[in-house]
Backbone and ligand atoms as CSV (ligand in chain L), in Angstrom:
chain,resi,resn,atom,element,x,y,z
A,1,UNK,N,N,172.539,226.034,72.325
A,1,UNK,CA,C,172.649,225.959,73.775
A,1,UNK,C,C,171.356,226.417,74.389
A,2,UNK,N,N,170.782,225.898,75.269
A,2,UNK,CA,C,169.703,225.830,75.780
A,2,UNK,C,C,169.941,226.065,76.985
A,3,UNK,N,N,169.459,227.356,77.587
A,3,UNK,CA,C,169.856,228.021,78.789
A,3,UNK,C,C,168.401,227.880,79.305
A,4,UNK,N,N,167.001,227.558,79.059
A,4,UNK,CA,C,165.825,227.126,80.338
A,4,UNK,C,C,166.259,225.749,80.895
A,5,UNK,N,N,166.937,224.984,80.692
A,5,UNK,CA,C,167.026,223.856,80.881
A,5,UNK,C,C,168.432,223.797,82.061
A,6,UNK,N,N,168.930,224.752,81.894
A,6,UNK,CA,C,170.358,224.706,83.254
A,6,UNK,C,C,169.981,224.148,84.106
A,7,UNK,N,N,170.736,223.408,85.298
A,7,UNK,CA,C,170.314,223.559,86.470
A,7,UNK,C,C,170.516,224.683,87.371
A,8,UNK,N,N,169.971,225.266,88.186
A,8,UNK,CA,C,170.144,225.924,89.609
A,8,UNK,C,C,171.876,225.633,89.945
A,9,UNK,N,N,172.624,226.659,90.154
A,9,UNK,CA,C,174.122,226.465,90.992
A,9,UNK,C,C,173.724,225.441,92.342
A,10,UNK,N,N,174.374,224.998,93.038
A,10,UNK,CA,C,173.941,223.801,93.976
A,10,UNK,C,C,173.709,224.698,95.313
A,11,UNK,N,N,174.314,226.111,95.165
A,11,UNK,CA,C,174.017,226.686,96.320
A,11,UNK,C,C,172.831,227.182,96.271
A,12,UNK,N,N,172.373,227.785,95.243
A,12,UNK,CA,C,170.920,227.673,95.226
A,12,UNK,C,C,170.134,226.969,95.587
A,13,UNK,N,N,170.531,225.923,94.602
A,13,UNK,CA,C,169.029,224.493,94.891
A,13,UNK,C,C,168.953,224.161,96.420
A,14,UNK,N,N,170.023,224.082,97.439
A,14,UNK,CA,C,170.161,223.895,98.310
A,14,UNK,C,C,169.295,224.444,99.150
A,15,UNK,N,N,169.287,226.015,98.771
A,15,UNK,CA,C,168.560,227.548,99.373
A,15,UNK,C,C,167.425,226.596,99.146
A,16,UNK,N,N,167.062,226.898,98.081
A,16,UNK,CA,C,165.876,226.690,97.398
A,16,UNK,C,C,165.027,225.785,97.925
A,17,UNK,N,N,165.457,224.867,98.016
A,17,UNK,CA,C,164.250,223.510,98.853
A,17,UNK,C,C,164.113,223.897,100.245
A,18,UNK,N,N,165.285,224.530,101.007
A,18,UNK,CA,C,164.749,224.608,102.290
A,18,UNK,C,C,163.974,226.339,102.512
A,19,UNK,N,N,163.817,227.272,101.554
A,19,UNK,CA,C,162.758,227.934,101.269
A,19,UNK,C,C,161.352,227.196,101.158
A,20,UNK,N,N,161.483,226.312,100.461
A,20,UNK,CA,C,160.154,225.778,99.682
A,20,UNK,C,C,159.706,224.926,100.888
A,21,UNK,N,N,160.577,224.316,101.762
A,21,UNK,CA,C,160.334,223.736,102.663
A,21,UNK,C,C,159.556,224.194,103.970
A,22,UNK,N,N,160.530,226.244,104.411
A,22,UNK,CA,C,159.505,226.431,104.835
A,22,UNK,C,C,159.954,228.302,104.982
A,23,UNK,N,N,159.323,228.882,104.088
A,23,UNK,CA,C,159.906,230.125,103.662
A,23,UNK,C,C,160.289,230.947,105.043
A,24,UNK,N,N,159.178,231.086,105.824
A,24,UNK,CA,C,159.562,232.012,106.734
A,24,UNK,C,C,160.776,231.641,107.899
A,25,UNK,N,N,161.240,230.353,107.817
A,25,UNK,CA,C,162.361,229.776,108.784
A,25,UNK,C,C,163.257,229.025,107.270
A,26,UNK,N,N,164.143,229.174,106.746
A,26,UNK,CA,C,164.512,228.108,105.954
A,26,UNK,C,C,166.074,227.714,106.270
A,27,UNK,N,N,166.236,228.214,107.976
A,27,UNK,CA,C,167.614,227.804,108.129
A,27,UNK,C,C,168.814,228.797,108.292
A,28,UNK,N,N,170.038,228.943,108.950
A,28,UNK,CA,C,171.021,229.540,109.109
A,28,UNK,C,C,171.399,229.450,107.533
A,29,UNK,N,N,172.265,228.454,107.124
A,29,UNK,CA,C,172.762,228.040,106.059
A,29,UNK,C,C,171.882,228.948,104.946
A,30,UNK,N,N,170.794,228.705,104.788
A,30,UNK,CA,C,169.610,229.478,103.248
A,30,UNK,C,C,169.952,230.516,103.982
A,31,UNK,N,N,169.735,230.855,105.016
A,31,UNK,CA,C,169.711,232.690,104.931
A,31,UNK,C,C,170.913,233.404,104.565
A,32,UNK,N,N,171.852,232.460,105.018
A,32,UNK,CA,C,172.825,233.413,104.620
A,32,UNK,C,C,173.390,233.288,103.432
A,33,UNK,N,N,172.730,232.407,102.206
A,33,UNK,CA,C,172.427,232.899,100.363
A,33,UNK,C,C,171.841,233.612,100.344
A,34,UNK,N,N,170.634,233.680,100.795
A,34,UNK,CA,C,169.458,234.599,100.477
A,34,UNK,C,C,170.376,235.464,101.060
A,35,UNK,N,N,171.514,236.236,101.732
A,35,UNK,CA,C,171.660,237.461,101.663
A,35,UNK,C,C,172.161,237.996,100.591
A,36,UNK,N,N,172.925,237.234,100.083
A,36,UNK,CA,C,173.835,237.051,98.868
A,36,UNK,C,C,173.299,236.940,97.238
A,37,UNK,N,N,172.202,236.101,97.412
A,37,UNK,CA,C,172.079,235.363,96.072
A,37,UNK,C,C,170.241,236.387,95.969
A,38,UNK,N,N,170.530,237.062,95.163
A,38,UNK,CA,C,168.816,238.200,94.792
A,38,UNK,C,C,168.056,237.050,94.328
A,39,UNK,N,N,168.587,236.213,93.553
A,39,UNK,CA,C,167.307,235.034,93.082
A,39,UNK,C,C,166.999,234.867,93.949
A,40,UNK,N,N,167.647,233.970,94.415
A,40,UNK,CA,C,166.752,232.908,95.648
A,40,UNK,C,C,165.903,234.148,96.745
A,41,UNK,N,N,166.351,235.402,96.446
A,41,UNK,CA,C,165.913,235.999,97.821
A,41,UNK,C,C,164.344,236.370,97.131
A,42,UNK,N,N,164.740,236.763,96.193
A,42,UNK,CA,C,163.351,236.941,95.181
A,42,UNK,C,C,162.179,235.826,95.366
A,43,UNK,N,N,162.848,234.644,94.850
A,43,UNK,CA,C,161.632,233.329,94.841
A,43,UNK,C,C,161.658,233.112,96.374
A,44,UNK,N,N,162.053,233.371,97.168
A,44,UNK,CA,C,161.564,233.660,98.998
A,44,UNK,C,C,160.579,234.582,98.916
A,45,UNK,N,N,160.613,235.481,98.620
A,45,UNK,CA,C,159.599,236.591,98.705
A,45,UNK,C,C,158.110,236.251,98.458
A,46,UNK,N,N,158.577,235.400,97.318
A,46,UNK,CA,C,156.850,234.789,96.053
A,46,UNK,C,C,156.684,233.484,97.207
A,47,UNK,N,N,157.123,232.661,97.614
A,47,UNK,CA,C,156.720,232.010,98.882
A,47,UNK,C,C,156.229,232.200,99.729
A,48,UNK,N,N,157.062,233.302,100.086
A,48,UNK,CA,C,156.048,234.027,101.415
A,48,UNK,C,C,154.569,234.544,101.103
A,49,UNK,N,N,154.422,235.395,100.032
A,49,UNK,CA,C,153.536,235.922,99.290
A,49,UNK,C,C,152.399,234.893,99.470
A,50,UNK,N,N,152.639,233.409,99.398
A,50,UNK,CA,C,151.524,232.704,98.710
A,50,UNK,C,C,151.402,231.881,100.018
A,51,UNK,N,N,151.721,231.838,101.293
A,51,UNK,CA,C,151.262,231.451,102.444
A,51,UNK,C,C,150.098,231.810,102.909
A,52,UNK,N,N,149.506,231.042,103.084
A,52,UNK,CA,C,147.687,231.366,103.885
A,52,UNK,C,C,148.444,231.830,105.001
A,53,UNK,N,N,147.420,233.275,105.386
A,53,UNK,CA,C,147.969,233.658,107.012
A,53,UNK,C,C,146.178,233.088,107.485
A,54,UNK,N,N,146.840,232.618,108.552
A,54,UNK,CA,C,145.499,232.672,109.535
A,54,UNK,C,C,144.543,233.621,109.310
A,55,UNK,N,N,143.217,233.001,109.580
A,55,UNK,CA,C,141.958,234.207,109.543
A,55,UNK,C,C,141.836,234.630,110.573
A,56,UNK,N,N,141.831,236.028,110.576
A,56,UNK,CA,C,141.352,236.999,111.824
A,56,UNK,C,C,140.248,236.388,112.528
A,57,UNK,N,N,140.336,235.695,113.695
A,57,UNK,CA,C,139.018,235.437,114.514
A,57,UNK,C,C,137.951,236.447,114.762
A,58,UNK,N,N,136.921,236.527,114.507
A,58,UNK,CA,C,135.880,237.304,115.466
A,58,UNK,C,C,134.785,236.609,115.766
A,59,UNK,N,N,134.245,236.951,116.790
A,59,UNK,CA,C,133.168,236.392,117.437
A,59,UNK,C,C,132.252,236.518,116.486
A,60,UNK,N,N,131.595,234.979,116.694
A,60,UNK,CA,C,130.094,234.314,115.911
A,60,UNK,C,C,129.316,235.845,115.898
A,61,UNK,N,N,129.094,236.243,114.390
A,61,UNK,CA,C,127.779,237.312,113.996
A,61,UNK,C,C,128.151,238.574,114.654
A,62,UNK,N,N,129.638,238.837,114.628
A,62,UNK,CA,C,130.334,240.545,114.933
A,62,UNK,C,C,129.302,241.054,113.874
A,63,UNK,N,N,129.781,240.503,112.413
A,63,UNK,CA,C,129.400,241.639,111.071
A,63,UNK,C,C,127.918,241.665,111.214
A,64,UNK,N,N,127.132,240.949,111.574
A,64,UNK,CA,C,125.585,240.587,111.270
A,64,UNK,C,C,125.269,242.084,112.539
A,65,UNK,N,N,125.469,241.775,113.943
A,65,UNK,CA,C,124.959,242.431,114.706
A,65,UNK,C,C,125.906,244.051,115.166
A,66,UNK,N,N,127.019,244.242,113.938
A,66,UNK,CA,C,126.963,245.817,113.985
A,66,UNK,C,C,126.373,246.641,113.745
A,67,UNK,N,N,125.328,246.930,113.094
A,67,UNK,CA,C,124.799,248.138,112.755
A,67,UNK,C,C,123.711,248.139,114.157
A,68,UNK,N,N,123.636,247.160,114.691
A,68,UNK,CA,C,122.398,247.123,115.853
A,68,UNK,C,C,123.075,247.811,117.439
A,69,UNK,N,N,124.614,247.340,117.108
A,69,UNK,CA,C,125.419,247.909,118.445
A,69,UNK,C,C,125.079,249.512,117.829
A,70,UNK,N,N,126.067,249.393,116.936
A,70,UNK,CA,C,126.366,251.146,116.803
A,70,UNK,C,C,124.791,251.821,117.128
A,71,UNK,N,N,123.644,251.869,116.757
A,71,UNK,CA,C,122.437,252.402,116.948
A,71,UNK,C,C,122.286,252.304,117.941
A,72,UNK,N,N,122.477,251.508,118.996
A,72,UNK,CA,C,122.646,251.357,120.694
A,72,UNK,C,C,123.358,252.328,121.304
A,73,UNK,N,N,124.741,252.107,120.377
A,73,UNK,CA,C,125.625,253.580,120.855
A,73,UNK,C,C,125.322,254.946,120.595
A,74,UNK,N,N,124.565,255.356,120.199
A,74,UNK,CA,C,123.925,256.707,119.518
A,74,UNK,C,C,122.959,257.070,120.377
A,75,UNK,N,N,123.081,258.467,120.837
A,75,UNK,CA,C,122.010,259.193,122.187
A,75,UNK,C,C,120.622,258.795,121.710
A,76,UNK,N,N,120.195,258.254,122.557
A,76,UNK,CA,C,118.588,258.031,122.380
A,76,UNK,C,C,117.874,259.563,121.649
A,77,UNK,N,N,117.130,259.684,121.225
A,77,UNK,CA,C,116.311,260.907,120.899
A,77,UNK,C,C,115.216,260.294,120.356
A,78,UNK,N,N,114.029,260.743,120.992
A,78,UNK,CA,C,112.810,260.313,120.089
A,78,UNK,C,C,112.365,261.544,119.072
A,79,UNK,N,N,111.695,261.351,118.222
A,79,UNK,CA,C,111.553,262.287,117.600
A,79,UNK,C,C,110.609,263.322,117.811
A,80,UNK,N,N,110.729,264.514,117.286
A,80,UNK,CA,C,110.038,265.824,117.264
A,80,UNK,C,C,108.318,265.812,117.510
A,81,UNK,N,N,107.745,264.762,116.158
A,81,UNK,CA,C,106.630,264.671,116.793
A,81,UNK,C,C,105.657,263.430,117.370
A,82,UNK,N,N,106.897,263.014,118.241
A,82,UNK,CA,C,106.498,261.910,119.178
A,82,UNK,C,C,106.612,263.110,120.630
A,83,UNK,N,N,107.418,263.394,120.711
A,83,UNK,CA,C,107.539,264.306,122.127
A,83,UNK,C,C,106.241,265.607,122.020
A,84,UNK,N,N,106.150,265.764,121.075
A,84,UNK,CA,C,104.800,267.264,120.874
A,84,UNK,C,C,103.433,266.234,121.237
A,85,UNK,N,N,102.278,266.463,121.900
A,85,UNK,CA,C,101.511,266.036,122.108
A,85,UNK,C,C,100.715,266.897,120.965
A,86,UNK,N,N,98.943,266.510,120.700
A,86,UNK,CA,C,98.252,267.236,119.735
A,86,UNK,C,C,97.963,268.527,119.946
A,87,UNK,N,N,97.871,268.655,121.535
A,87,UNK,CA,C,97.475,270.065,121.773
A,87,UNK,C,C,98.825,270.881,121.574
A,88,UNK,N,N,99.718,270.364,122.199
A,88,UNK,CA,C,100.999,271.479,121.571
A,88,UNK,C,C,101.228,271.735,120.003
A,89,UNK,N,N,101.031,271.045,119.335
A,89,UNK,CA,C,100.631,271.518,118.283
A,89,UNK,C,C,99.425,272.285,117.697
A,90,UNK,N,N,98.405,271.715,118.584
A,90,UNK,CA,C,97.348,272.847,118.473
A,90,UNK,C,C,97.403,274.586,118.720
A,91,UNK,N,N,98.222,274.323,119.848
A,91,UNK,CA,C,98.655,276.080,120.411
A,91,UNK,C,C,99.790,276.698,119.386
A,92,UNK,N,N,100.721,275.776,118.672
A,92,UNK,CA,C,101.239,276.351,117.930
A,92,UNK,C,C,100.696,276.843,116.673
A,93,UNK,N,N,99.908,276.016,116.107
A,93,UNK,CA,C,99.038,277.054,114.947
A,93,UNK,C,C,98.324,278.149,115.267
A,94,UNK,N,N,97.769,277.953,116.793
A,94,UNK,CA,C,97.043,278.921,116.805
A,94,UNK,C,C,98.223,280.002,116.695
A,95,UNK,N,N,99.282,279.891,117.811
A,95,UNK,CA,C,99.822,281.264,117.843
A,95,UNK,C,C,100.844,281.629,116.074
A,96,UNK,N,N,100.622,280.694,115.347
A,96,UNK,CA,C,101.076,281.348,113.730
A,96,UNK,C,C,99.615,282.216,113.451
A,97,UNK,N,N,98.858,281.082,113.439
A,97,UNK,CA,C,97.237,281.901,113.059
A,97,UNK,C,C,96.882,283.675,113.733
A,98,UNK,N,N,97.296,283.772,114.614
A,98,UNK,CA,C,97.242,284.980,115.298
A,98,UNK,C,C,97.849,286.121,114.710
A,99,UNK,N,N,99.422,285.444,114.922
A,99,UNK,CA,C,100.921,286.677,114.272
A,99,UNK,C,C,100.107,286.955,112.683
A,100,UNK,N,N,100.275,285.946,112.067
A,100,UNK,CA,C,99.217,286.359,110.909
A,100,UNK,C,C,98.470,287.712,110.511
A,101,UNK,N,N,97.313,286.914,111.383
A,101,UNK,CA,C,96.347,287.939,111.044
A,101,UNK,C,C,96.735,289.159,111.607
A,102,UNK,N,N,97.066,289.081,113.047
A,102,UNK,CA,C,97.405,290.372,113.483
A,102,UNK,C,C,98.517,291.300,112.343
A,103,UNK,N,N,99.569,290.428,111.839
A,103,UNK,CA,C,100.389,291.069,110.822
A,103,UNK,C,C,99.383,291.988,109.560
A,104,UNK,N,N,98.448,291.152,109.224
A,104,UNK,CA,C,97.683,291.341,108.133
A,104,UNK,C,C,96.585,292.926,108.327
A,105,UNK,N,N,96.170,292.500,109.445
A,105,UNK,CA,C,95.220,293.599,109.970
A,105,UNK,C,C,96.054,295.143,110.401
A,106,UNK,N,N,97.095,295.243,110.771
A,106,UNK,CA,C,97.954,296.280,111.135
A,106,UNK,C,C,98.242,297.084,109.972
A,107,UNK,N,N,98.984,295.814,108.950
A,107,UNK,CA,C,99.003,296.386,107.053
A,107,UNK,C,C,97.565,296.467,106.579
A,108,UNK,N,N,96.497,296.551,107.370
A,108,UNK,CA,C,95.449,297.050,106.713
A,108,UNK,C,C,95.438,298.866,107.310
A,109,UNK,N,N,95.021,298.995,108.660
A,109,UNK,CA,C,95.177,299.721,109.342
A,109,UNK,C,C,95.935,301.433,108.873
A,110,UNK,N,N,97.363,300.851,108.302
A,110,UNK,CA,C,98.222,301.886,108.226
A,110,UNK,C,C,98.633,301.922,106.875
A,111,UNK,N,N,97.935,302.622,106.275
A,111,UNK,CA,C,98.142,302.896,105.106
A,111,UNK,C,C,98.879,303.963,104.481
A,112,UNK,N,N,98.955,304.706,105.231
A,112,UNK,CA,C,99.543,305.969,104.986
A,112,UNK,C,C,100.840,305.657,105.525
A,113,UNK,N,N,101.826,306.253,104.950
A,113,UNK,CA,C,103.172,305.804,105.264
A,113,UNK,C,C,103.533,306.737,106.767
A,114,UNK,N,N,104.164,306.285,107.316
A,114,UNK,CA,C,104.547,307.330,108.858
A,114,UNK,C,C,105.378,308.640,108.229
A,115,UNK,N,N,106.019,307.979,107.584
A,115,UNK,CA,C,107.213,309.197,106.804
A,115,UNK,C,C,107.422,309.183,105.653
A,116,UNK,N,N,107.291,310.296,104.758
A,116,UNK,CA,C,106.783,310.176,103.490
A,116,UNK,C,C,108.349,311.330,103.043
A,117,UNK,N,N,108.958,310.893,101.678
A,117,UNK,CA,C,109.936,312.235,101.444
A,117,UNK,C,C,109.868,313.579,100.738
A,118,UNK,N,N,109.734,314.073,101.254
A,118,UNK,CA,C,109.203,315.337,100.249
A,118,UNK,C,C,110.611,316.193,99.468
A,119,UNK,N,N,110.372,316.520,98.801
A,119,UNK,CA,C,111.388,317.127,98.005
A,119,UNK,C,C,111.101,318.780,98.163
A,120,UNK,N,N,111.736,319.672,98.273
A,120,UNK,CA,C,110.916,321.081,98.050
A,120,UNK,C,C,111.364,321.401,96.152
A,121,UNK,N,N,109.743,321.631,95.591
A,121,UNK,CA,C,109.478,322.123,94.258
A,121,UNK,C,C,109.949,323.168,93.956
A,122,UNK,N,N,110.507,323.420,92.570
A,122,UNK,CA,C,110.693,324.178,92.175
A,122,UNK,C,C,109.445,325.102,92.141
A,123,UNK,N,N,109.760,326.882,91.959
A,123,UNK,CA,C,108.436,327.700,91.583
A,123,UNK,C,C,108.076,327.895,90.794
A,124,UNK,N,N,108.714,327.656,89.836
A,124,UNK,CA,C,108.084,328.133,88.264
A,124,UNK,C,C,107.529,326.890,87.965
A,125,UNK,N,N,107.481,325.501,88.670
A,125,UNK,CA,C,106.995,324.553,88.302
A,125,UNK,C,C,105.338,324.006,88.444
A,126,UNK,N,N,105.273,324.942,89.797
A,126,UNK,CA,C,104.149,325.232,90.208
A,126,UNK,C,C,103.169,326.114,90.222
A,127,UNK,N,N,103.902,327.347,88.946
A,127,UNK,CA,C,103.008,328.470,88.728
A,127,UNK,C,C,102.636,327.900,87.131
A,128,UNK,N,N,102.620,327.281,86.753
A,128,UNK,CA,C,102.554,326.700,85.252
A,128,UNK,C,C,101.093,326.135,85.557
A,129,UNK,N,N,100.210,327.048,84.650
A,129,UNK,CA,C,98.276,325.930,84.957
A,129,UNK,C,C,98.621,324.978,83.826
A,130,UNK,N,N,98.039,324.072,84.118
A,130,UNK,CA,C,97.586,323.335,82.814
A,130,UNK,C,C,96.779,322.899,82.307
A,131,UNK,N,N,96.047,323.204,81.463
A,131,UNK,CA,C,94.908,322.848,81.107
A,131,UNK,C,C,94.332,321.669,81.567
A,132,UNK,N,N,93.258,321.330,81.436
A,132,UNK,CA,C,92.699,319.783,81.722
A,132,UNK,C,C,92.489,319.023,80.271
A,133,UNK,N,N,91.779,320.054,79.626
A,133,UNK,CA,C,92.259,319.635,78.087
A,133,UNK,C,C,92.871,320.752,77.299
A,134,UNK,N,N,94.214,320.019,76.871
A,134,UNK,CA,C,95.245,321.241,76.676
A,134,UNK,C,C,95.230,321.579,75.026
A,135,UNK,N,N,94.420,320.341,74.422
A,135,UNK,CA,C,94.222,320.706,73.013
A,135,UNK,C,C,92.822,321.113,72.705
A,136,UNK,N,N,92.185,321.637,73.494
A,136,UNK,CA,C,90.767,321.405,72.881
A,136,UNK,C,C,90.432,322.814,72.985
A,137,UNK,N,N,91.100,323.873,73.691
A,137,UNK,CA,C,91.211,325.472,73.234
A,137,UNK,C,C,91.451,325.982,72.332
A,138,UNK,N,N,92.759,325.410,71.788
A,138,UNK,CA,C,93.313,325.481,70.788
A,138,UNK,C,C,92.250,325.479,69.346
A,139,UNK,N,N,91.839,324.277,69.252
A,139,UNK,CA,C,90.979,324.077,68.290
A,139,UNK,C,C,89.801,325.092,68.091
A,140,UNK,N,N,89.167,324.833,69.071
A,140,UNK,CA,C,87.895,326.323,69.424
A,140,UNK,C,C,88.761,327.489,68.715
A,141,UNK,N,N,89.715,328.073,68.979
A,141,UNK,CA,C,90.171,329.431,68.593
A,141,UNK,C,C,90.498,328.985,67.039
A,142,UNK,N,N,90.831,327.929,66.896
A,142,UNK,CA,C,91.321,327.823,64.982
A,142,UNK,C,C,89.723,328.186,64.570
A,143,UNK,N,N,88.762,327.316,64.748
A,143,UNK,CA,C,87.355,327.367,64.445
A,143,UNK,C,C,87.213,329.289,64.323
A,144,UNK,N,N,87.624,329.879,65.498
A,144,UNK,CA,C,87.046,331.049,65.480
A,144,UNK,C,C,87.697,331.971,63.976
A,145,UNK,N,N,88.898,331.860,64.463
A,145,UNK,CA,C,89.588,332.053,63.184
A,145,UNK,C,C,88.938,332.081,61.700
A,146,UNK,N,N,88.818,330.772,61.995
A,146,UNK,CA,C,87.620,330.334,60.091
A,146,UNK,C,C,86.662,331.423,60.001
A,147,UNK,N,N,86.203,331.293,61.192
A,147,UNK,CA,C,84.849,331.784,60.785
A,147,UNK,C,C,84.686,333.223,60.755
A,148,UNK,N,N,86.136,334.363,60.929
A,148,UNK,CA,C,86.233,335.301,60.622
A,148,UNK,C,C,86.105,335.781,59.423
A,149,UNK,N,N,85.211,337.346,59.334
A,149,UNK,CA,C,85.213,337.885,58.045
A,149,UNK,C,C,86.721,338.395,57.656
A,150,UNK,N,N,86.647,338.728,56.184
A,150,UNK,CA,C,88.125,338.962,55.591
A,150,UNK,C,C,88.489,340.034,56.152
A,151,UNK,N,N,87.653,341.217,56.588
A,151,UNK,CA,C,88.062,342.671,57.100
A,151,UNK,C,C,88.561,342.071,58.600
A,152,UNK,N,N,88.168,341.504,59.345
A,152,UNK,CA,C,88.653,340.714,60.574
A,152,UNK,C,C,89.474,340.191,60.524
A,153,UNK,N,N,89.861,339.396,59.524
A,153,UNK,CA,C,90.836,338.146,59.223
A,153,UNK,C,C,92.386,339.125,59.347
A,154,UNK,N,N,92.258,340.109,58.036
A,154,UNK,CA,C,93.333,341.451,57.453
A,154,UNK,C,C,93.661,341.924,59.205
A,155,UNK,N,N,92.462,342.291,60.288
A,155,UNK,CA,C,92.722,343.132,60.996
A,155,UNK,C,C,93.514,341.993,61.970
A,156,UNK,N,N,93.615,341.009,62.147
A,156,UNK,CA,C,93.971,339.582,62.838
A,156,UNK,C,C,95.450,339.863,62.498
A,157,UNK,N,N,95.523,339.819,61.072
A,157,UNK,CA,C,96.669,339.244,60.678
A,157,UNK,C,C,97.862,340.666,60.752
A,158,UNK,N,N,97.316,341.734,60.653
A,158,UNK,CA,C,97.887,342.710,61.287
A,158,UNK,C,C,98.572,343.306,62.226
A,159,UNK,N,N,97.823,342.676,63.460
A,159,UNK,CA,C,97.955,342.724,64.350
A,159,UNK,C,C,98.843,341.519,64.936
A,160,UNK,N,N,99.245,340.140,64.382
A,160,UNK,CA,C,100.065,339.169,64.734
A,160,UNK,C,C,101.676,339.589,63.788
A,161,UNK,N,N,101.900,340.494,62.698
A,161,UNK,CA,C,102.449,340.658,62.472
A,161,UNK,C,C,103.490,341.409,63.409
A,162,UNK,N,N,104.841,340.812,63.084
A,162,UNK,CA,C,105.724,341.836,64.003
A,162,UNK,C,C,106.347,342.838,62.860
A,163,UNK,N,N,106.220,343.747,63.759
A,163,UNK,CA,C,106.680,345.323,63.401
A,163,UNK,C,C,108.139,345.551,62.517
A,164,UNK,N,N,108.246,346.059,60.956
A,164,UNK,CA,C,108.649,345.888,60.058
A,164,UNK,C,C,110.469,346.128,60.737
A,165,UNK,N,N,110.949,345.981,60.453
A,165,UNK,CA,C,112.784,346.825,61.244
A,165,UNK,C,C,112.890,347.943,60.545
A,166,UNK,N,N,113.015,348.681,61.413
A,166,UNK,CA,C,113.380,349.914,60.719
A,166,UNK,C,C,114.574,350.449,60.042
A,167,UNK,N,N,114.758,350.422,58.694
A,167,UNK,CA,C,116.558,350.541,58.037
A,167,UNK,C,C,116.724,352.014,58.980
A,168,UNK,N,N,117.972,352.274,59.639
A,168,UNK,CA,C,118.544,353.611,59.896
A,168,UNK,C,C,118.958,354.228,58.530
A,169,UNK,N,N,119.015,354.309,57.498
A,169,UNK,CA,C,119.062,355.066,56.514
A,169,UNK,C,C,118.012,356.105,56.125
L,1,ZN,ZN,ZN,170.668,231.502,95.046
């Protein structure tokens, strides 16, 4: 049995041609299958679908001559340095050239800070001399050392000795 080959029920086919005939009007009679019958309302739909709608009219060269309106519509402004003449620009470097230097010459001027922080020093930090060369005394006195006789050396070493403890016994 070969079911592509059926025909259409007659209430269909009926629908059907006067769809095809003219989808968006196809009659009292078709519409009121098409309320009924989802096929036919379906293949109405794909009809309609495939109708040329009219083209939107617009006037000869809308698309060509928009971008020329809209720029028409936009506040005039000429630009920055069309409105500056040369000398206004001349006075304006000068007065950068000026702030400048004047900036430059002031940081020459003041060198010394206005306000400086002082900390108050400790005293023992400031009673401490320090040599200028702190190893080079040192050495001189080893030298002297050497060059002591042995009776000097004994009386040296005597004298750096600390004092024996005395046992209380
Ligand atoms: Zn039908």
């Amino acid at each position: 049995m070969n079911l592509e080959f059926l025909p259409p029920p007659e209430a269909c086919a009926t629908a059907l041609a006067a769809v095809q005939a003219d989808p968006l009007e196809p009659g009292a009679e078709a519409e009121a299958h098409l309320k009924v019958c989802r096929a036919c309302a379906e293949t109405r739909v794909f009809y309609l679908a495939q109708e040329e709608s009219p083209e939107v009219l617009v006037p000869a060269g809308y698309f060509s001559q928009l971008p020329d309106r809209i720029l028409r519509k936009l506040p005039a402004r000429t630009a920055l340095h069309r409105r500056m003449g040369p000398l206004a620009w001349a006075t304006a470097a000068g007065v950068l050239m000026a702030v400048g230097a004047g900036a430059f010459l002031a940081g020459r001027a003041n060198r010394t800070p206005y306000v400086e922080a002082t900390l108050p020093r400790p005293a023992e930090t400031l009673e401490i001399p320090v040599p200028d060369t702190p190893f080079h005394d040192r050495e001189e006195e080893a030298a002297q050392v050497q060059a002591l006789s042995p009776d000097e050396m004994k009386a040296l070493l005597k004298r750096l000795d600390p004092p024996a403890p005395t046992s209380p016994r």
